[in-house]
C-alpha positions in Angstrom: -141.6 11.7 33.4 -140.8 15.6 34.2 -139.9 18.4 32.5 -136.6 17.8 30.9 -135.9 14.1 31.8 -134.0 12.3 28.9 -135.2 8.8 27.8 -132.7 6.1 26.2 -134.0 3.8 24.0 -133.6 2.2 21.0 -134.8 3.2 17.4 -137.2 -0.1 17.2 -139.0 0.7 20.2 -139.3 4.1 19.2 -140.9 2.7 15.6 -142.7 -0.2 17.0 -144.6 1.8 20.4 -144.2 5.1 19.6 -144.6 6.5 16.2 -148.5 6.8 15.5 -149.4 5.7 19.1 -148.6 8.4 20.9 -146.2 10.2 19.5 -147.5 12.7 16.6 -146.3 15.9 14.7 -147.5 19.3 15.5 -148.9 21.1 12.9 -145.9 23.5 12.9 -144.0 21.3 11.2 -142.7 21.8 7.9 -143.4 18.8 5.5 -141.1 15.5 5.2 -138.2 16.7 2.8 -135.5 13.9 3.1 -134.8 11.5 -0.1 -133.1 7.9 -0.2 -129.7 9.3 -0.6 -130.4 11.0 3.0 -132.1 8.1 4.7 -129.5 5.5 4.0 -126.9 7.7 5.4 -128.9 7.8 8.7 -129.3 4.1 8.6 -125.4 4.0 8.2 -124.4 6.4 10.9 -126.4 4.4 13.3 -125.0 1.3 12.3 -121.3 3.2 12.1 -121.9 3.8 15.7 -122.5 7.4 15.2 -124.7 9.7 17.5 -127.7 10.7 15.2 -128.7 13.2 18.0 -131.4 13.6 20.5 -135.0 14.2 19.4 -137.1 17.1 21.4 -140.6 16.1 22.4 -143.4 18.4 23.9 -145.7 16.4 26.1 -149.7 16.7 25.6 -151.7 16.0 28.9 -154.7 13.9 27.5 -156.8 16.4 28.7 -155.9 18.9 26.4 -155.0 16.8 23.4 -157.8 17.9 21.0 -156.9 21.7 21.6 -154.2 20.8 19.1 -153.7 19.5 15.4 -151.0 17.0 15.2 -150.1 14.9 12.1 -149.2 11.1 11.7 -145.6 10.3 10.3 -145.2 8.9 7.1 -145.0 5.3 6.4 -145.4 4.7 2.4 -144.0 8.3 1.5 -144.9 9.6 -1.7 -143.0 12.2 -3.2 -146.4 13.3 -5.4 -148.1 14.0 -2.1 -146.1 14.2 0.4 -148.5 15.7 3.2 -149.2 14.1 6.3 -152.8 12.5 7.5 -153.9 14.7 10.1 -153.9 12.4 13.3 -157.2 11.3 15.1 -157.1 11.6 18.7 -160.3 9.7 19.6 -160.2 6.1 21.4 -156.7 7.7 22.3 -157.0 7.9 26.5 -153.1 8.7 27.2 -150.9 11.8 27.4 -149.3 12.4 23.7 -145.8 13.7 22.6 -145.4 16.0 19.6 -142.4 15.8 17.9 -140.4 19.3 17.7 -136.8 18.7 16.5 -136.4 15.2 14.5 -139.1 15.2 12.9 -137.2 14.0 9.3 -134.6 11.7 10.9 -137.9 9.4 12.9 -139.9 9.6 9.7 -136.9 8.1 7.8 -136.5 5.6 10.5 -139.8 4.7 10.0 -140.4 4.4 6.5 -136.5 2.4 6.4 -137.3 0.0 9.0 -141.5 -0.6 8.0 -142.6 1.6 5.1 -141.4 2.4 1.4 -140.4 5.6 -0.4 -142.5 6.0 -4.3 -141.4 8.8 -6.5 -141.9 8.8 -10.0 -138.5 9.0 -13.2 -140.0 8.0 -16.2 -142.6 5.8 -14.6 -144.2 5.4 -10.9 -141.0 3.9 -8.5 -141.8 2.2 -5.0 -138.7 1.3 -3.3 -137.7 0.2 0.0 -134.8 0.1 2.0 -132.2 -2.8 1.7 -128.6 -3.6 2.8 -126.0 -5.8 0.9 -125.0 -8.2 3.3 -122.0 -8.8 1.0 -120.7 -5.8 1.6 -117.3 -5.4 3.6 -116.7 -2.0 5.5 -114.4 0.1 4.2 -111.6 0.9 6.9 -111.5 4.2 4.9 -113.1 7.0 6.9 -115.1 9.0 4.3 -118.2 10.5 5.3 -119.6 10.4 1.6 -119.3 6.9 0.9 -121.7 4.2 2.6 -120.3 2.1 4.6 -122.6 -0.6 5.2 -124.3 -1.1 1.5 -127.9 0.8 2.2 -129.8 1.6 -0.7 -133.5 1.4 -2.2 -134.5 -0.8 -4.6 -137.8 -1.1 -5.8 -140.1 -3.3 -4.0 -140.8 -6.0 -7.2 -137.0 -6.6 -7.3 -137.3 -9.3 -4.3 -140.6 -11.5 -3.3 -141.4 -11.1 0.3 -139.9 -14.9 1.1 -137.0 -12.9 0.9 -137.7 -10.1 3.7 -136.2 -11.3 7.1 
């Protein structure tokens, strides 16, 4: 890859070979700030069709990766400590990306598609993401209401027979 090239892929390759493998945050960064109401309106603008941007990378020869700090993204975010684990370069013998724009939108992919999101209102909440199946479109276009039925509901609300 050079300087510049874009890369097309899709969000589960991104999650599944990316994220925590070689692909890290820069300590520049400010922390993860997004709540549920923000993450289930990414997951429905992607599955709306909409463009949910480009993310920027900076690529880290392997050489020169432990001249910088880089985080991990956030799988079980919790809003009581939200700060990243600082990520651990050794064992690690490839080139790395650092994530500099996108940064909020990849960690809500991640922690929709394989993570969960505690916080606490009157007691200690974890939640994950979930879609109602049941629930038709709207042929209305109206950019505050979901279209597709994402929401979080907490994680003892369904036994893991019924994960797909």
């Amino acid at each position: 890859m050079t300087t510049g090239d874009y890369i097309n892929t899709t969000v589960s390759d991104i999650i599944r070979n990316f994220v925590n493998n070689n692909t890290f945050l820069p300590a520049i960064q400010r922390e993860y700030v997004w709540g549920t109401y923000e993450i289930c309106k990414l997951f429905d603008s992607l599955m709306c069709g909409y463009p949910i941007s480009s993310f920027l990378f900076w690529k880290i020869r392997e050489e020169d990766k432990n001249k910088w700090t880089a985080y991990e993204f956030i799988r079980d975010f919790d809003k009581k400590s939200p700060h990243n684990k600082e990520a651990n370069f050794a064992g690690l013998n490839k080139d790395l990306y650092l994530v500099l724009d996108g940064q909020q939108r990849m960690t809500s992919l991640y922690i929709g598609l394989k993570g969960s999101y505690s916080y606490f209102y009157y007691r200690t909440r974890k939640e994950v993401l979930a879609i109602d199946l049941l629930k038709k479109p709207s042929n209305e276009i109206n950019p505050d209401e979901s279209q597709y039925g994402f929401k979080f509901i907490e994680e003892n609300e369904f036994s893991s027979s019924d994960h797909c």
